[in-house]
BAKOLLO-391529 format. One record per residue (C-alpha): residue number from 0; residue in one letter; x, y, z. Coordinates in nm, 3 decimals, always signed. Each point is the difference from the previous one (the first is absolute). Example, Ala and Ser with C-alpha at 12.3 -4.5 7.8 and 13.67 -1.06 7.14 Angstrom:
<recs>
<rec k="0" r="A" east="+1.230" north="-0.450" up="+0.780"/>
<rec k="1" r="S" east="+0.137" north="+0.344" up="-0.066"/>
</recs>
This chain:
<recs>
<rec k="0" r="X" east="-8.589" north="-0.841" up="-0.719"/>
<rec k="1" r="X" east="-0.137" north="+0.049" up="+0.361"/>
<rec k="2" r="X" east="+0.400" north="-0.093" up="+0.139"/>
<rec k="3" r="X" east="+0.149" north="+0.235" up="-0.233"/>
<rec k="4" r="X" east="-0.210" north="+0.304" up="+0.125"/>
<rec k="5" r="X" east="+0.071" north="-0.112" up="+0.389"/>
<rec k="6" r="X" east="+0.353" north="-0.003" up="-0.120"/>
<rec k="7" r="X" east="-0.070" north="+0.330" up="-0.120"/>
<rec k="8" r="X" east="-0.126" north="+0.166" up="+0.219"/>
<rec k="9" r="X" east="+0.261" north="-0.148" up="+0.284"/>
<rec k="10" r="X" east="+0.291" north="+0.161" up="-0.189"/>
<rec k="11" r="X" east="-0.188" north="+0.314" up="-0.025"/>
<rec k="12" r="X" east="-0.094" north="-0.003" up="+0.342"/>
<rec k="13" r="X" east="+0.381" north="-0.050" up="+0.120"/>
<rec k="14" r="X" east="+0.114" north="+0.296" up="-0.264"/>
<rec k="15" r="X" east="-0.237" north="+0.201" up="+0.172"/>
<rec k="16" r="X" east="+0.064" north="-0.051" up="+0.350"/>
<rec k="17" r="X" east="+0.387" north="+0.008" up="-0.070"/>
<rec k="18" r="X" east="-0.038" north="+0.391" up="-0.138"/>
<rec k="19" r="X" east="-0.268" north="+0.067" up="+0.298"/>
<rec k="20" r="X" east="+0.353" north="-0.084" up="+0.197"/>
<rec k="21" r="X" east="+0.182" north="+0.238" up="-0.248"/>
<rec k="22" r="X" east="-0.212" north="+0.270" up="+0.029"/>
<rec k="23" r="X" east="+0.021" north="+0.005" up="+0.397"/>
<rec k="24" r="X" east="+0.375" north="-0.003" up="-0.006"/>
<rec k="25" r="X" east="-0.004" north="+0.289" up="-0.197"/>
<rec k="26" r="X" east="-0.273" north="+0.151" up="+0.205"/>
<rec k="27" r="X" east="+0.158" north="-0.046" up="+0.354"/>
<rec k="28" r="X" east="+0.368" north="+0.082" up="-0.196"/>
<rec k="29" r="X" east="+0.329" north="-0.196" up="+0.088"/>
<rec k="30" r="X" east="+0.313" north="+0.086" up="+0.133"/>
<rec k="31" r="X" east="+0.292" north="-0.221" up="-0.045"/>
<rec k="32" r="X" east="+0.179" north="-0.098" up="+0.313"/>
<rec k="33" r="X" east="+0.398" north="-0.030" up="-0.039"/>
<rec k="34" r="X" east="+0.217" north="-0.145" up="+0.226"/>
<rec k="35" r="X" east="+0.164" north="+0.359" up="+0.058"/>
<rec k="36" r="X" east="-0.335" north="+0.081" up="+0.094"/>
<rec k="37" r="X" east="-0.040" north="-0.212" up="+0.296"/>
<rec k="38" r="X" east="+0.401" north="-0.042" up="+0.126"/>
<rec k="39" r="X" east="+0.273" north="+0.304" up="+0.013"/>
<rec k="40" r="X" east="+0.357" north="-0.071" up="-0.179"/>
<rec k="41" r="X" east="+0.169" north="-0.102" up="+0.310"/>
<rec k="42" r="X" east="-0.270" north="-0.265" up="+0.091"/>
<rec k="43" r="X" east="-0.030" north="-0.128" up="-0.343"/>
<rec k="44" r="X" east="+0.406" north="-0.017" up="+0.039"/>
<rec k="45" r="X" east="-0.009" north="-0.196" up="+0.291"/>
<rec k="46" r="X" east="-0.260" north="-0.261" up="-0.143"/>
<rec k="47" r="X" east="+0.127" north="-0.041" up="-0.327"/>
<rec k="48" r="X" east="+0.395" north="+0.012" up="+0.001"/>
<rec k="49" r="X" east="+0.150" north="-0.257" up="+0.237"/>
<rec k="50" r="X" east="+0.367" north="+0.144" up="-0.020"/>
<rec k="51" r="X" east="+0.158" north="+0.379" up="+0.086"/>
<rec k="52" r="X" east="+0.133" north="-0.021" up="-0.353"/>
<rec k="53" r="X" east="-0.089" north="+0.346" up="-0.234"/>
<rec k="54" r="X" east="-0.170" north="+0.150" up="+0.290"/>
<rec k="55" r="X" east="+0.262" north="+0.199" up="+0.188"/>
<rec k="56" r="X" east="+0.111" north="+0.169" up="-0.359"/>
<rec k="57" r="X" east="-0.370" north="+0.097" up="-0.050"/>
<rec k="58" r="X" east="+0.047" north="+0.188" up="+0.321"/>
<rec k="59" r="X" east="+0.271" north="+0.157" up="-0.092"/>
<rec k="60" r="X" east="-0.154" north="+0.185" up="-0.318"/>
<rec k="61" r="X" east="-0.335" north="+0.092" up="+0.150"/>
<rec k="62" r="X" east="+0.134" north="+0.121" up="+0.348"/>
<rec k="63" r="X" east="-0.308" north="-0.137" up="+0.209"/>
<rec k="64" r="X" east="-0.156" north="-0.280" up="+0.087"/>
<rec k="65" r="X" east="-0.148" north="-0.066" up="-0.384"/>
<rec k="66" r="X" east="-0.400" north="+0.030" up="-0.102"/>
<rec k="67" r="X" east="-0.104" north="-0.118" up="-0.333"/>
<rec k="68" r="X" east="-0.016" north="+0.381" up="-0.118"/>
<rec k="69" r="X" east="+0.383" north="-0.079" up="+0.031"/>
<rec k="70" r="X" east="+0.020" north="-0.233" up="-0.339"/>
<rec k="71" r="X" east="+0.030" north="+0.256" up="-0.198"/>
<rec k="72" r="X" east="+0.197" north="+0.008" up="-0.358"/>
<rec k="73" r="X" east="+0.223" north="+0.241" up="+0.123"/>
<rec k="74" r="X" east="+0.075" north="-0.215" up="+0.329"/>
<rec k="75" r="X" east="+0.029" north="-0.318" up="-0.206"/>
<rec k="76" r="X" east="+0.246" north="+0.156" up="-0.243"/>
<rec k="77" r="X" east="+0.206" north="+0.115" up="+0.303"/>
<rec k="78" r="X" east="-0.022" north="-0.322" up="+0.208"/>
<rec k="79" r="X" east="+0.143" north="-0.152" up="-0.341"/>
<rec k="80" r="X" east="+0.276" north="+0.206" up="+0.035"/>
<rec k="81" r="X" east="+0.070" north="+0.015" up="+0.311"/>
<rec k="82" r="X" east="+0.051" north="-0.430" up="-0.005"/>
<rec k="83" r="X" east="+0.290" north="+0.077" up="-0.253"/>
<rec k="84" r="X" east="+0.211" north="+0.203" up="+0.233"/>
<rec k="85" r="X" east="-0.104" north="-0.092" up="+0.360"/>
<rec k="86" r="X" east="+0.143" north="-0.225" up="+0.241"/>
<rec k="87" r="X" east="-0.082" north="-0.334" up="+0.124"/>
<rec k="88" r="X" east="-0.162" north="+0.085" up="+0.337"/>
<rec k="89" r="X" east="+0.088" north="-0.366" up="+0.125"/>
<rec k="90" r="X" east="+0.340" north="-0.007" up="-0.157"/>
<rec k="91" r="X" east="+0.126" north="+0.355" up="-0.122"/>
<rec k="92" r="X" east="+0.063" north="-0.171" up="-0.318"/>
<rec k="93" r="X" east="-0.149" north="+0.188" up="-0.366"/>
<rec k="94" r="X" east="-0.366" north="-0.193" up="-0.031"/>
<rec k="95" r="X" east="+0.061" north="-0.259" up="-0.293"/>
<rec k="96" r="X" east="-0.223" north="+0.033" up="-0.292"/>
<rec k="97" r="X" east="-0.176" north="-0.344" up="+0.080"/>
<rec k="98" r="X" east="-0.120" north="+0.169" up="+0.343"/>
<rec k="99" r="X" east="-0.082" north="+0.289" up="-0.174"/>
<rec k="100" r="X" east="-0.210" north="-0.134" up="-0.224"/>
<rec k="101" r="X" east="-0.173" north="-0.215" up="+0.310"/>
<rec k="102" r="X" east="-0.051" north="+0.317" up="+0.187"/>
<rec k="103" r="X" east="-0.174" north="+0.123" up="-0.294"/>
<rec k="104" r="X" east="-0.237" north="-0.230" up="-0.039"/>
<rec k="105" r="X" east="-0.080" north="-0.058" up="+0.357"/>
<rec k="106" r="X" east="-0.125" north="+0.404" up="-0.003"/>
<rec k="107" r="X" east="-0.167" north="-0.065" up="-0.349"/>
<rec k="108" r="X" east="-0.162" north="-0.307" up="+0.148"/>
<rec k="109" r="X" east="-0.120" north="+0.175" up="+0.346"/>
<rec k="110" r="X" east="-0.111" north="+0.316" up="-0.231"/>
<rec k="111" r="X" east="-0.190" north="-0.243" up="-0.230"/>
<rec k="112" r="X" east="-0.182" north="-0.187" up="+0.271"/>
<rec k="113" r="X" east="-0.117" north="+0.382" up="+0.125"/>
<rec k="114" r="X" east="-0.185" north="+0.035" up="-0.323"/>
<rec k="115" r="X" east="+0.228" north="+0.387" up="+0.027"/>
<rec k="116" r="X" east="-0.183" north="+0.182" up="-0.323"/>
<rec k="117" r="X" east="+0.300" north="+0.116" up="-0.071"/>
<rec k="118" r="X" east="+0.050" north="-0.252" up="-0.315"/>
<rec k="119" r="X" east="+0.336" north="+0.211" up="-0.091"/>
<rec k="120" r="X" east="+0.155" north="-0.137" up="+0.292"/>
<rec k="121" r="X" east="-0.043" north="-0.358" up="-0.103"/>
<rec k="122" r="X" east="+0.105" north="+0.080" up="-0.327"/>
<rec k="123" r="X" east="+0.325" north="+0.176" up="+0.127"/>
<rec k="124" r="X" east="+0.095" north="-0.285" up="+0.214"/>
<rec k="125" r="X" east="-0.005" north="-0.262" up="-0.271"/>
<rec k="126" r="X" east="+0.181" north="+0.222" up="-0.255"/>
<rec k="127" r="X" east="+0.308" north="+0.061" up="+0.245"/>
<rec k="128" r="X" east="+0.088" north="-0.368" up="+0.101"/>
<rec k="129" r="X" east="+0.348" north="-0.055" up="-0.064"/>
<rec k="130" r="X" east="+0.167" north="-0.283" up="-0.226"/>
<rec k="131" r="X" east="+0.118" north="-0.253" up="+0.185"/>
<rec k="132" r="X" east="+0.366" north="-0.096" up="-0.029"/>
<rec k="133" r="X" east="+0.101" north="-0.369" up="-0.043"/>
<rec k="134" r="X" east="-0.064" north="-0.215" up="+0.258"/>
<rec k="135" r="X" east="+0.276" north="-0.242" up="+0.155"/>
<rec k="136" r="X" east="+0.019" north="-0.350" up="+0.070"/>
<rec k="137" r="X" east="+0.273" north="-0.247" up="+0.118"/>
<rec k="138" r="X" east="+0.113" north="-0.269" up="-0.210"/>
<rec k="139" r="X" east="-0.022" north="-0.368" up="+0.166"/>
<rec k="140" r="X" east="+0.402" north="+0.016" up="+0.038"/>
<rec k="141" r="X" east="-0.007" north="+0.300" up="+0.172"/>
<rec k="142" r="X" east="-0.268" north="-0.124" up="+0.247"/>
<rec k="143" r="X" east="+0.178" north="-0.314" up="+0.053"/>
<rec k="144" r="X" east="+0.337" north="+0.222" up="+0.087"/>
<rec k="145" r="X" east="-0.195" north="+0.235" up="+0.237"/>
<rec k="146" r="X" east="-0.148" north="-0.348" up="+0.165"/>
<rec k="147" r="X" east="+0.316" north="-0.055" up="+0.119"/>
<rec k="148" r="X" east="+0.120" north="+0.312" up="+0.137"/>
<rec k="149" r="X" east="+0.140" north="-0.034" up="+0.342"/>
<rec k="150" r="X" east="-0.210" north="+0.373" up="+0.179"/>
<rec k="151" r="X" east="+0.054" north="+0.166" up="+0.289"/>
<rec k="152" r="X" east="-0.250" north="-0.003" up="+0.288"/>
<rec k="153" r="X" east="-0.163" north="+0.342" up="-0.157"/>
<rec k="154" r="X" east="-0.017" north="-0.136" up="-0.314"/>
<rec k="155" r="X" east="-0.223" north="-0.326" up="+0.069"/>
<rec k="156" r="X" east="-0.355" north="+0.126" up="+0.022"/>
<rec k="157" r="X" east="+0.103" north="+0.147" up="-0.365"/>
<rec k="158" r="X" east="+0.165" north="-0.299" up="-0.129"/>
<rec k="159" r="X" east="-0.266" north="-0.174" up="+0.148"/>
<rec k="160" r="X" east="-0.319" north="+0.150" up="-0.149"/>
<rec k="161" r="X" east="+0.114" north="+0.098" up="-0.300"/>
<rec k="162" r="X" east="+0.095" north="-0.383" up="-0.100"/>
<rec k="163" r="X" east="-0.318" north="-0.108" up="+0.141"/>
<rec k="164" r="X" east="-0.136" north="+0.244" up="-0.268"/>
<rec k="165" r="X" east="+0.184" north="-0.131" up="-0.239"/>
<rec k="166" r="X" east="-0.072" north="-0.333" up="+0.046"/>
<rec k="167" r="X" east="-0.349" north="+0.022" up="+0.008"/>
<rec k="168" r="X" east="-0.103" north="+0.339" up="-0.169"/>
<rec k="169" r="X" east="-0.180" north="+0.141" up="+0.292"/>
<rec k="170" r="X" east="+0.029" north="+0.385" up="+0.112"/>
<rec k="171" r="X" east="+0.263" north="+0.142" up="+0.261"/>
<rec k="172" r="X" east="-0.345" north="+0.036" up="+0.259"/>
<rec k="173" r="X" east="-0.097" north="-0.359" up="-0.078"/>
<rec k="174" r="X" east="+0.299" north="-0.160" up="+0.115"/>
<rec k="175" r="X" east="+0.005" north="+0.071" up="+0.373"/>
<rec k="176" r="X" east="-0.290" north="-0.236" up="+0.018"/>
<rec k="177" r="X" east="+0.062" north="-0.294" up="-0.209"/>
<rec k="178" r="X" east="+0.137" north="-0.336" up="+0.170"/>
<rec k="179" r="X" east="+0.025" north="-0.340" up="-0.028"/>
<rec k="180" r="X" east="-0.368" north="-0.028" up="+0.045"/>
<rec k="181" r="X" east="-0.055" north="+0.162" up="-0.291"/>
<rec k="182" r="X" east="+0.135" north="-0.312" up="-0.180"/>
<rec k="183" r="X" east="-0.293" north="-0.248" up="-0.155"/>
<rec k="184" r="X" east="+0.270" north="-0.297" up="-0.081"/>
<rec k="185" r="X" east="+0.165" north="+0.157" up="-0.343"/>
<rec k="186" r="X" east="-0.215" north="+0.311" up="+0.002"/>
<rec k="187" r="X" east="+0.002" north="+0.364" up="+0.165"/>
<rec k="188" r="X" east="-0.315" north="+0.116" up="+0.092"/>
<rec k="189" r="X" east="-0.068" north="+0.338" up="+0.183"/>
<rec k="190" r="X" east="-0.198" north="+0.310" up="-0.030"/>
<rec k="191" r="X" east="+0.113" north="+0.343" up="-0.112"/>
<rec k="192" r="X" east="-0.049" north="+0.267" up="+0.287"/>
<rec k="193" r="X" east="-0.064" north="+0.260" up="-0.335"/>
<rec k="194" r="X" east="-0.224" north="-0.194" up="-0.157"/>
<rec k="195" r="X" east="-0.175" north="-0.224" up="+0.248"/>
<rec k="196" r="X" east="-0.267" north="-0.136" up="-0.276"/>
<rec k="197" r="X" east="+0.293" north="-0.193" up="-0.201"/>
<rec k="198" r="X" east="+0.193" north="-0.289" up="+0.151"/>
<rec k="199" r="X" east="+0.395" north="-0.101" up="-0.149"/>
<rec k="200" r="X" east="+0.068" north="-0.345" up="-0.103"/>
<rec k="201" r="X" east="+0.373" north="-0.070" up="-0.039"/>
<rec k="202" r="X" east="+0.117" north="-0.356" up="-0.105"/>
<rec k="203" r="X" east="+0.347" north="-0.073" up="+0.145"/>
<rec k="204" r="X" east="+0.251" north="-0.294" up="-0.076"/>
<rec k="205" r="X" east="+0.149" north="-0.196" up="+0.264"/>
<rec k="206" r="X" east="+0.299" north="+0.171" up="-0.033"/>
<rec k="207" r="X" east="-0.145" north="+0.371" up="+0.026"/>
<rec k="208" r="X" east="-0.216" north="-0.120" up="+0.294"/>
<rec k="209" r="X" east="+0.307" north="-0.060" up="+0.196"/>
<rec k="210" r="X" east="+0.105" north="+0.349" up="-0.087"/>
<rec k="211" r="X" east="-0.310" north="+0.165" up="+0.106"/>
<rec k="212" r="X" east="+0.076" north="-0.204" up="+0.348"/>
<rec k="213" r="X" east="+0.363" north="+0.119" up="+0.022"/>
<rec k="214" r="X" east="-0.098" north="+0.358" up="-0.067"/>
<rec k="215" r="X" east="-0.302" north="+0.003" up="+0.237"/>
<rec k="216" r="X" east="+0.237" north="-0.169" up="+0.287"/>
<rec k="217" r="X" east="+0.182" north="+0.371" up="-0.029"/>
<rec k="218" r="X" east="+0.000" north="+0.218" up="+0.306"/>
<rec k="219" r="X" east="-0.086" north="+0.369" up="-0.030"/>
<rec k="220" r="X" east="+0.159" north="+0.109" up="+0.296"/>
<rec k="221" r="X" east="-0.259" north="+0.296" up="+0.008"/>
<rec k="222" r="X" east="+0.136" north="+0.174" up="-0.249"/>
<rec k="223" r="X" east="-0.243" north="+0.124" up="-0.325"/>
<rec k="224" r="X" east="+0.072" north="-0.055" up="-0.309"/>
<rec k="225" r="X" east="+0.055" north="+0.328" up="-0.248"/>
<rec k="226" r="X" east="+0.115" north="+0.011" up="-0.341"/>
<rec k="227" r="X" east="+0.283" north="+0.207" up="+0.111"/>
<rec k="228" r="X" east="+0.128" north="-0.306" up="+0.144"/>
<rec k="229" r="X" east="-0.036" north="-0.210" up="-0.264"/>
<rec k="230" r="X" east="+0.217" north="+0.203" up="-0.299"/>
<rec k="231" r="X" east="+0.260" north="-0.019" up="+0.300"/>
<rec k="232" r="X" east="-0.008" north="-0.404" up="-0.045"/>
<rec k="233" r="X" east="+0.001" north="+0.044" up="-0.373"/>
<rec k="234" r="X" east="+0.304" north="+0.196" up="+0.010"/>
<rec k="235" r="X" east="+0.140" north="-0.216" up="+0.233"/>
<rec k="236" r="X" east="-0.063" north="-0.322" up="-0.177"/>
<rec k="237" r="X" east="+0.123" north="+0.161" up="-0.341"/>
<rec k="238" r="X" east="-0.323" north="+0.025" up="-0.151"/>
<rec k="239" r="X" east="+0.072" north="+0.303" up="-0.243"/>
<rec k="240" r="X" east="-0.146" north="-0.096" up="-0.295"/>
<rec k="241" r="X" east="-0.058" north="+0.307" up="-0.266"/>
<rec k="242" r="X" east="-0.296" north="+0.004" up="-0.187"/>
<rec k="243" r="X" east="-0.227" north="+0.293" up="-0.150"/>
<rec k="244" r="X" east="-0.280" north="+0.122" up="+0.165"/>
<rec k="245" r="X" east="-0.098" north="+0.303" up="-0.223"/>
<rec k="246" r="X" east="-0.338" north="+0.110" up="-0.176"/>
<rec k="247" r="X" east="-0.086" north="-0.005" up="-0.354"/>
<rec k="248" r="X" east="+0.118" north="+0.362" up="+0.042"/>
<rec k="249" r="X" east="+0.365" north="-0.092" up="+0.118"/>
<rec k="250" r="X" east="+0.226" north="-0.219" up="+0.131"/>
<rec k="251" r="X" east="+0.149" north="-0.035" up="+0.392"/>
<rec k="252" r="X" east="+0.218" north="-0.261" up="+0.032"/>
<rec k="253" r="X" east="+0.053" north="-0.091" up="+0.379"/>
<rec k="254" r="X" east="+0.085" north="-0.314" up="+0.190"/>
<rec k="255" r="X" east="-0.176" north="-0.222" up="+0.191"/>
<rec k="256" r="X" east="+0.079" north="+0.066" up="+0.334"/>
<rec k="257" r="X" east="-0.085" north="+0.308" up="-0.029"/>
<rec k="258" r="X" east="-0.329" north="-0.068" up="-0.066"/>
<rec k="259" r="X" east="-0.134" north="-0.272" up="+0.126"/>
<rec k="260" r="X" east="-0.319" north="+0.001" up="+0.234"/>
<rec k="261" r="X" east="-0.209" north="-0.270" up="+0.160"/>
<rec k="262" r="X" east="-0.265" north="-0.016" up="-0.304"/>
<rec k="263" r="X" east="+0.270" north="-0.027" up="-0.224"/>
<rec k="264" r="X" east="-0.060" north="-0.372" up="+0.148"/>
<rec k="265" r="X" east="-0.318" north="-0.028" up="-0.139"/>
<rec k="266" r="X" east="+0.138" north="+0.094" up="-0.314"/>
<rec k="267" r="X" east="+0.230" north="-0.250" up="+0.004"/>
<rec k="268" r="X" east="-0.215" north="-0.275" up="+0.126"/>
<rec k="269" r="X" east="-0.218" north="+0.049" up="-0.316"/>
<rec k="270" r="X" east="+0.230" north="+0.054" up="-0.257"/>
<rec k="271" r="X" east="+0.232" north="-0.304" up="+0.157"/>
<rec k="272" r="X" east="-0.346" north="-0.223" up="-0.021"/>
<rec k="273" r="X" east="-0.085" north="+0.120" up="-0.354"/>
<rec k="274" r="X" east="+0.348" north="-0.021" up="-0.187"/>
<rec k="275" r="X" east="+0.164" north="-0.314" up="+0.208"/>
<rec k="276" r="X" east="-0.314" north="-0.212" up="+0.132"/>
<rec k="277" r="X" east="-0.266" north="-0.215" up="-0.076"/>
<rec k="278" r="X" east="-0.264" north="+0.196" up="+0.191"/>
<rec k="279" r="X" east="-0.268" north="+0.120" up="-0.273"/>
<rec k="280" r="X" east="-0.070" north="+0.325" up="+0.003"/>
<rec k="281" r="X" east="-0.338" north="-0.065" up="+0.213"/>
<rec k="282" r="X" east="+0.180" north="-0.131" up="+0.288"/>
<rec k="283" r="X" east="+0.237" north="+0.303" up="-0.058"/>
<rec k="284" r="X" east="-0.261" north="+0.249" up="+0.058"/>
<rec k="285" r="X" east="-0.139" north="-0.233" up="+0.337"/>
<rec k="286" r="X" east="+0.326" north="+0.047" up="+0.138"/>
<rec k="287" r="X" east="+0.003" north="+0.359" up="-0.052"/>
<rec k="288" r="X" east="-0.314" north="+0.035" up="+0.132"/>
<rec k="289" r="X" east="-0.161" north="+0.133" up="-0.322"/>
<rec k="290" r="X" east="-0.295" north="-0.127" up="-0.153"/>
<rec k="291" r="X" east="+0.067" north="+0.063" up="-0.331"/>
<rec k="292" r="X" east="+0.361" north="-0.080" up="-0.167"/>
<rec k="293" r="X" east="+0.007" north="+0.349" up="-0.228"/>
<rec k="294" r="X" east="+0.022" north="+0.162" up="+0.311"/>
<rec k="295" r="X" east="+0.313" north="-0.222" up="+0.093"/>
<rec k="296" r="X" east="+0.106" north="+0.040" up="-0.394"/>
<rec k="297" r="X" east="-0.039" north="+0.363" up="+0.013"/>
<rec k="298" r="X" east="+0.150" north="+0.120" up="+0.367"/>
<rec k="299" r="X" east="+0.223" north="-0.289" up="+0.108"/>
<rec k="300" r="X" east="+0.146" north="-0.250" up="-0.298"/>
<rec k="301" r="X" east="+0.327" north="+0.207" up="-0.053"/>
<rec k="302" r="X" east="+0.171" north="-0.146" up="-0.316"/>
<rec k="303" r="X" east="-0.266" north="-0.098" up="-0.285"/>
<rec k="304" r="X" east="+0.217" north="-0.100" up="-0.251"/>
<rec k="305" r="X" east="+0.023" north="-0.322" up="-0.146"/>
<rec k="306" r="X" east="+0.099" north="-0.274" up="+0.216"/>
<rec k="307" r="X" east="+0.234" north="-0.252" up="-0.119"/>
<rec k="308" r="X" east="+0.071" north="-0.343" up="+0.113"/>
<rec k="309" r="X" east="+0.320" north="+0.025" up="+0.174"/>
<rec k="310" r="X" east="-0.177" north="+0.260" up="+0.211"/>
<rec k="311" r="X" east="-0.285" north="-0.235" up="+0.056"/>
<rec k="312" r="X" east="+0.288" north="-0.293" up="+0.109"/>
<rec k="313" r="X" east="+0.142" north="+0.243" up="+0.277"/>
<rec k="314" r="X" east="+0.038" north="-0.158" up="+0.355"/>
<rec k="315" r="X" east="-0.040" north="+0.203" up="+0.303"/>
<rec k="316" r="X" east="-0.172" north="-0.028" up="+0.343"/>
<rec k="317" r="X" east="-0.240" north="+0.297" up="-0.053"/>
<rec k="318" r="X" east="-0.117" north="-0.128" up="-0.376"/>
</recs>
């Protein structure tokens, strides 16, 4: 009986002291401190976004260097716009809907991390991403073809690179740095420079291992590789396969080489892996770099229908 009422009186001694706390909050009043608060647009910018990407557009609508007053609907709804019709300011190309959509959410992500109270803003932003078209990938007898392509001296860092990519998966910034060190006897291992806490595992056969070594033994004769350059050595090698690359809302039938773009090698690493290999769909997403496969199933497996077995008997040195 005597434990009980200690017990008792314990708990209501911890109740009590827990609204004394309560009480003095309210007393003293609180303010809530928002990361707007403490850094302006432009040196939240520079912290938080590691690439130029959306920023120069953002200029462009609100005419000075940009405060978070500036993320207004109105703004948002015109920077939306604006992506549609303007110019690459790298290329002077039209800004493809998948960059659109990234320099969307990069300002939805920097306006989020503000804490801006201006909720519509958010809301705008994820209403007005665009539908992605069909993504591309190459299929193993087209990468074995463009393996054998005799390029020009401008043409190797491309060539280069993007087989590299294919081979292994990796991204276009990745592939500067990998080497034969990277090789653990049958196994790729390196680090993504985007996402530094993750580290790639790709199993090689003997085979592909001596075309990682052939590829790598390429000299870049100091020129950088573009993707310009590489729908030149598509149409060059005959690489002009049609194919549809529409929305739900339509169809836009264009060929390859037309197309084509160093992630398109991811693409094609993970779709060649799933439909063609014997990697499971763990060691899929390793390669990638993801840690979860639905993210590999969702942005980067291509071609989800059914795979038969002559597909799964298909010889080829990127398989």
């Amino acid at each position: 009986m005597i434990n009980e009422l200690t017990r008792t009186i314990q708990l209501q001694a911890k109740e009590i002291a827990r609204l004394g706390k309560s009480i003095s909050r309210l007393e003293k009043g609180s303010k809530t401190h928002l990361n707007k608060d403490r850094l302006t647009f432009l040196q939240a910018y520079k912290r938080e976004c590691n690439e130029r990407g959306w920023f120069p557009y953002w200029l462009d609508i609100v005419g000075h260097n940009p405060t978070w007053n500036d993320a207004t609907p109105e703004n948002i709804k015109q920077f939306i716009s604006y992506l549609g019709v303007a110019k690459s300011k790298r290329l002077n190309n039209p800004i493809q809907p998948t960059t659109q959509n990234l320099y969307i959410a990069q300002l939805r992500n920097l306006i989020k991390w503000g804490n801006t109270p201006l909720n519509d803003t958010i809301n705008i932003l994820k209403a007005n991403k665009l539908i992605q078209r069909k993504k591309v990938w190459l299929h193993p007898e087209e990468l074995d073809r463009l393996y054998t392509y005799n390029f020009q001296n401008y043409e190797a860092s491309t060539w280069k690179y993007f087989m590299l990519c294919c081979l292994l998966g990796c991204r276009i910034i990745d592939a500067p740095n990998i080497s034969l060190s990277n090789l653990d006897g049958n196994t790729v291992r390196y680090t993504p420079i985007k996402t530094r806490n993750t580290e790639c595992y790709i199993r090689l056969r003997d085979e592909q291992i001596d075309v990682m070594k052939d590829i790598l033994s390429i000299k870049c004769y100091g020129y950088t590789p573009t993707n310009e350059t590489l729908r030149e050595i598509f149409k060059k090698n005959g690489l002009k396969r049609t194919f549809d690359i529409g929305t739900y809302s339509g169809n836009e039938i264009v060929t390859i080489a037309d197309v084509v773009h160093f992630h398109t090698a991811r693409h094609t690493f993970a779709t060649i892996k799933y439909r063609y290999s014997d990697y499971t769909e763990r060691e899929i997403a390793l390669a990638i770099g993801h840690t979860d496969f639905r993210q590999t199933w969702n942005n980067y497996i291509c071609d989800k229908s059914p795979v038969t077995r002559e597909e799964k008997e298909t010889k080829g040195l990127f398989i």
